[in-house]
C-alpha positions in Angstrom: -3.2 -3.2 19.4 -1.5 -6.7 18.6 1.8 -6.3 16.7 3.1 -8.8 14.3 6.7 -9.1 14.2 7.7 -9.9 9.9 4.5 -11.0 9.2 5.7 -11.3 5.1 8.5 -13.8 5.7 6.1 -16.2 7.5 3.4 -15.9 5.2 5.9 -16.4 2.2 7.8 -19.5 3.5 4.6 -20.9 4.5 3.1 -20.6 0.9 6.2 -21.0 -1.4 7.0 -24.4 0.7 3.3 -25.9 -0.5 3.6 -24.9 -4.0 7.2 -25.2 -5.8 6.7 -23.7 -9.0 6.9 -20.3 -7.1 10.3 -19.4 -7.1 11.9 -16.3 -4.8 13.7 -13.8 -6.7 15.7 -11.3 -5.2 17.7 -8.0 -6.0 20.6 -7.9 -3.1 18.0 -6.6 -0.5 17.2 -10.1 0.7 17.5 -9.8 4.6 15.3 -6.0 3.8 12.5 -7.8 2.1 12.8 -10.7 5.2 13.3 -13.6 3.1 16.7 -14.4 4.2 15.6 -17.1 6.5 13.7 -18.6 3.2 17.1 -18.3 0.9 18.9 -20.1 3.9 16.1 -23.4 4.1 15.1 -23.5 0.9 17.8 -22.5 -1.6 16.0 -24.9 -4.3 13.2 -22.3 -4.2 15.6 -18.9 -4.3 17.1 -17.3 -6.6 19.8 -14.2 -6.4 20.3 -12.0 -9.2 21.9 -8.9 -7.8 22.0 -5.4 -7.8 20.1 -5.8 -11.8 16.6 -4.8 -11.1 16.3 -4.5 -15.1 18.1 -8.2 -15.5 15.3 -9.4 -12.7 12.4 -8.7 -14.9 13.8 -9.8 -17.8 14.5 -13.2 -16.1 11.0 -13.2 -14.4 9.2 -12.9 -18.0 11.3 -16.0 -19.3 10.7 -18.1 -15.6 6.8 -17.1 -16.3 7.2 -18.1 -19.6 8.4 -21.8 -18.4 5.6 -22.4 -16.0 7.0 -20.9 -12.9 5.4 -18.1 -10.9 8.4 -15.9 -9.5 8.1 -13.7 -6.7 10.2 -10.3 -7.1 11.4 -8.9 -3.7 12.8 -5.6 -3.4 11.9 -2.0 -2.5 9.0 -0.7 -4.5 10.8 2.2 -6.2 13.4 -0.1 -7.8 10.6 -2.5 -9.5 9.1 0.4 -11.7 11.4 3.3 -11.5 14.8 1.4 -13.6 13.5 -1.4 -15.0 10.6 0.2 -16.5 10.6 -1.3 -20.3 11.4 -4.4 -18.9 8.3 -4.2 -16.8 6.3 -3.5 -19.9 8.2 -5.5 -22.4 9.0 -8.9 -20.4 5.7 -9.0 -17.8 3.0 -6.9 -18.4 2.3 -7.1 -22.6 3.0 -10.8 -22.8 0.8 -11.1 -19.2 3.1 -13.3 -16.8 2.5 -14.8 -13.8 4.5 -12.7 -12.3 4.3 -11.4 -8.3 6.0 -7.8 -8.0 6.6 -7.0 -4.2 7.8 -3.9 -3.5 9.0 -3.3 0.2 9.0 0.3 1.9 5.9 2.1 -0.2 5.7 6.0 0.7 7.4 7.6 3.4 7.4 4.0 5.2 11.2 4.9 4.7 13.6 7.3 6.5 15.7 6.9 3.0 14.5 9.8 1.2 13.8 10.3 -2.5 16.0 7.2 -3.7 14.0 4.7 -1.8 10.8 6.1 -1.6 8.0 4.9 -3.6 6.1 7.8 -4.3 4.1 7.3 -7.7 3.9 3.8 -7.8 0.4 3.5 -8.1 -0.1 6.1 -10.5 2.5 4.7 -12.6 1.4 0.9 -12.0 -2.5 1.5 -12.3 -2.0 2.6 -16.2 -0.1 -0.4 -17.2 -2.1 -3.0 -18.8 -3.2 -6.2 -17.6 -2.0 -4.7 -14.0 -3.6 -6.0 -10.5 -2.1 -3.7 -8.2 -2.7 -4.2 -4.0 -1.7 -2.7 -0.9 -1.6 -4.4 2.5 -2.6 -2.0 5.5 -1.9 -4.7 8.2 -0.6 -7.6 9.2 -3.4 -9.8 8.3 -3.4 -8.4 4.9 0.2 -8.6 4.7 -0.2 -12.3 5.8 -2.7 -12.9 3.3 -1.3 -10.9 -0.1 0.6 -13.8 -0.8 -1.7 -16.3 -1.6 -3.9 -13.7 -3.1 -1.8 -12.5 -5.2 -1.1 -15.4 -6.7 -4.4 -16.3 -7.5 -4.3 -13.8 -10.6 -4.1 -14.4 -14.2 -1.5 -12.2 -14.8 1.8 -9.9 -13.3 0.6 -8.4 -9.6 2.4 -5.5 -8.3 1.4 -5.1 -3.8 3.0 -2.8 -1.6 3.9 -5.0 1.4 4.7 -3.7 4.8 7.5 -5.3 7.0 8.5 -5.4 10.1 6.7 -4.9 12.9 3.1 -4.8 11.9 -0.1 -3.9 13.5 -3.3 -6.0 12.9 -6.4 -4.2 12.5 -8.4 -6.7 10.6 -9.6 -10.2 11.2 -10.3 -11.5 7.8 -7.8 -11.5 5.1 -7.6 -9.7 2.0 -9.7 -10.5 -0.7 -8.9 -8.5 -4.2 -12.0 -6.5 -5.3 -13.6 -6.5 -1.6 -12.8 -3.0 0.2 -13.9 -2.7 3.7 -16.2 -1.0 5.4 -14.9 0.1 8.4 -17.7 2.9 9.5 -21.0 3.3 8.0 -21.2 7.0 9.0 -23.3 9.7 7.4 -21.4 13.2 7.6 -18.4 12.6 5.4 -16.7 9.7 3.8 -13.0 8.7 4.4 -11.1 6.5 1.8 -7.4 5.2 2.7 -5.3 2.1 2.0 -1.7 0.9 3.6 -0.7 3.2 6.4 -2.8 6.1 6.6 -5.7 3.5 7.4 -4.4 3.7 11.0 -4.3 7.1 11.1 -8.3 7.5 10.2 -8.5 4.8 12.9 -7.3 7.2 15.6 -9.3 10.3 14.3 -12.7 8.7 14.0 -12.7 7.8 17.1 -11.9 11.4 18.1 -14.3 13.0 15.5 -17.2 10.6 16.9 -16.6 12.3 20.0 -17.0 15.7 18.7 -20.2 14.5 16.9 -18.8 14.1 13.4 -20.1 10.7 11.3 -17.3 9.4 9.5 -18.1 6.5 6.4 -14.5 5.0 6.3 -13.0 2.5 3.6 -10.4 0.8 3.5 -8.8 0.0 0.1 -6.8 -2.7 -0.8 -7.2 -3.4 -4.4 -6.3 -0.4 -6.3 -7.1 -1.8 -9.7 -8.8 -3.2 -10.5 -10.6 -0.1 -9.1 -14.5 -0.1 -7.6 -15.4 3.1 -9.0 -19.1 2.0 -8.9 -19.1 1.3 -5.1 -17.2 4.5 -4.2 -19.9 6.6 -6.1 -22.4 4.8 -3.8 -20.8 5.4 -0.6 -20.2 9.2 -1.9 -23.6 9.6 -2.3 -25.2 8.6 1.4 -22.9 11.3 2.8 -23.5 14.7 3.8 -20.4 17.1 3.3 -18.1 14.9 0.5 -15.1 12.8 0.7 -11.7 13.2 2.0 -9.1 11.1 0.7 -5.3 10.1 2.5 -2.8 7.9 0.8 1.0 7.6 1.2 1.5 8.8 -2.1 1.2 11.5 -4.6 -2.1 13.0 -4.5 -1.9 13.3 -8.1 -2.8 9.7 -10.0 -3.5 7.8 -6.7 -6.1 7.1 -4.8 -7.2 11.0 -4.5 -7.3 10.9 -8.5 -8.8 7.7 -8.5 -11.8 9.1 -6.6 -11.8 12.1 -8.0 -12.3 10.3 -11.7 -15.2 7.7 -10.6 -17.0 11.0 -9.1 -16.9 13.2 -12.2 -17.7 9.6 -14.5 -20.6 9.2 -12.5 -21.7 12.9 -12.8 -22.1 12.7 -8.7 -21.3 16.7 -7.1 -19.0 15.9 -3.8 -16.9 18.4 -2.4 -13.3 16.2 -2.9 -10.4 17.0 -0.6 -7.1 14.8 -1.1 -4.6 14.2 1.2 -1.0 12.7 0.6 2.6 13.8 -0.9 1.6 17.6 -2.8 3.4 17.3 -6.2 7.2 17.5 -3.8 9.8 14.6 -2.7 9.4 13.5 0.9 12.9 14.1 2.2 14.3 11.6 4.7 13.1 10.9 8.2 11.0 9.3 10.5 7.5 8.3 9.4 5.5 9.6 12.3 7.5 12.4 11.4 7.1 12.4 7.3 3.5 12.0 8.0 3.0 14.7 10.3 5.3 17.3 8.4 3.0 16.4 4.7 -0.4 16.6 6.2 -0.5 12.7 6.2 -1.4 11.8 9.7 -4.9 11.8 12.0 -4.6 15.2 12.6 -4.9 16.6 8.7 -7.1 14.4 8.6 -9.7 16.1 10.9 -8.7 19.6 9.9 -10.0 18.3 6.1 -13.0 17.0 8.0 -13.5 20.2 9.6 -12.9 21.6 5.8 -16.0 20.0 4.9 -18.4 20.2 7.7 -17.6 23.6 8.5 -17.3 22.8 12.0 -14.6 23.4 14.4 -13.8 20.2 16.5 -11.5 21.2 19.0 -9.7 18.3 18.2 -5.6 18.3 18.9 -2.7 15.8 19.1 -3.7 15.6 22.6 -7.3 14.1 21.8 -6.6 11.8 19.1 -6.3 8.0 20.1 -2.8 6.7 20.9 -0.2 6.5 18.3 2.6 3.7 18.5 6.0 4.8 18.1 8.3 3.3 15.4 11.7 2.7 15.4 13.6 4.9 12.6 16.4 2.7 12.2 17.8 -1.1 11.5 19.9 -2.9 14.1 20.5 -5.0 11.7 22.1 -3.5 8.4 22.3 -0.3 6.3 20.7 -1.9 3.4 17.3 -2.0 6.0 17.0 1.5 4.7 
């Protein structure tokens, strides 16, 4: 598996340099969000407004206002959870071109409750005028940016930084899922990080004669209901869903809803966060100690087939190991 050292900060500087009525905003995290090298060669372009998340949005909503299209870096949880009215008030009702991107989504964090953005989509679906994304790999974190900014309207996308695997070859396109199995015993839906994770047990449950249907979500609204219903349907057993988040107003709910709109009987099994804070620690970790990884995975696959696969750590496909801290700086929490 290729890894992609900060794929964001290249794909940013690359974009922002070709079009300078975006503007980089920042919230004191600038080095965390890796567009530190950007604020150092093109200070024109970059603007710091400190620790004032609710300030940030304010500002944003007046620069969108003026023409420009601002992109908001900083962790996830601090671009919904604080400056919540602001969001509402300054961005979404008046509908500006403005790019939320929120660093560390989920457990990607060791930081525990404070940093980790748990309910983001649930609370960023129900805003109006919303497009919400999530990257799952380097190419898609390579490609959000110019997607994003295609949109007629504020964008919120959980980005991933760092190193980065690539799994994909094209680049994100909002409203276009991917296929990535057309099996016909159960179907699998994930976004971000746990895609990885269904990556390693399919190939596992393959072997023990289970046919997995996997998508791969990243546009989580606007939302495909229609299409999920369809790929419901051609499967056997029913649908398991895993998300770094809450399974409650995610992508399980999401799911869950288009099913019973659609009057289609699946059997439904969600996986991610069970109404509890993720407390601080690795992520391998985090999503073994949730039920978030390959192997609760297959035991919800087993759920529904009612077959015992035999399958343990030992058999799944090879995980990479993650460093759980920064050499760099404490605020890289």
């Amino acid at each position: 598996m290729e890894m992609v050292n900060r794929p964001y900060a290249t794909a940013f500087e690359a974009y922002a340099t070709q079009h300078p009525e975006v503007l980089c905003l920042s919230a004191d995290l600038t080095s965390s969000c890796e567009v530190d090298g950007f604020r150092d060669r093109h200070p024109g372009q970059f603007l710091s407004l400190g620790m004032a998340e609710q300030n940030m949005l304010s500002f944003a909503g007046g620069l969108g206002l003026a023409g420009f299209r601002p992109f908001l870096h900083s962790f996830g949880v601090f671009l919904y959870r604080r400056p919540y009215d602001q969001l509402m008030a300054s961005i979404a009702y008046p509908r500006r071109n403005v790019r939320l991107m929120g660093f560390l989504p989920g457990v990607t964090t060791p930081g525990g409750m404070t940093h980790q953005a748990i309910e983001d989509i649930s609370v960023m679906r129900t805003i109006p005028n919303m497009t919400v994304l999530e990257a799952g790999d380097a190419t898609e974190v390579e490609s959000i940016v110019a997607e994003a900014d295609t949109v007629d309207g504020p964008v919120y996308c959980r980005i991933l930084r760092g190193a980065v695997p690539r799994l994909f070859t094209s680049p994100l396109k909002i409203g276009q899922m991917r296929v990535l199995s057309e099996g016909t015993d159960v179907l699998v839906v994930t976004s971000g990080i746990t895609t990885e994770e269904a990556i390693r047990a399919r190939g596992a449950l393959a072997r023990a004669g289970v046919s997995v249907r996997h998508l791969h979500l990243n546009t989580l609204k606007p939302f495909d209901a229609a299409q999920i219903v369809d790929h419901a349907a051609s499967v056997r057993h029913g649908v398991v869903t895993l998300e770094n988040h809450l399974i409650t107003g995610g992508i399980g709910s999401m799911v869950a809803e288009a099913l019973a709109e659609a009057g289609l009987a699946r059997r439904l099994i969600r996986l991610g966060l069970q109404d509890t804070y993720a407390h601080g620690g690795s992520r391998p970790y985090l999503m073994t100690y949730y039920g978030m990884d390959a192997l609760a995975l297959v035991r919800a696959v087993e759920c529904l087939t009612g077959q015992a696969t035999g399958i343990d750590h030992d058999a799944l496909d090879a995980v990479r190991i993650d460093a759980v801290h920064s050499l760099v700086k404490a605020e890289a929490l």
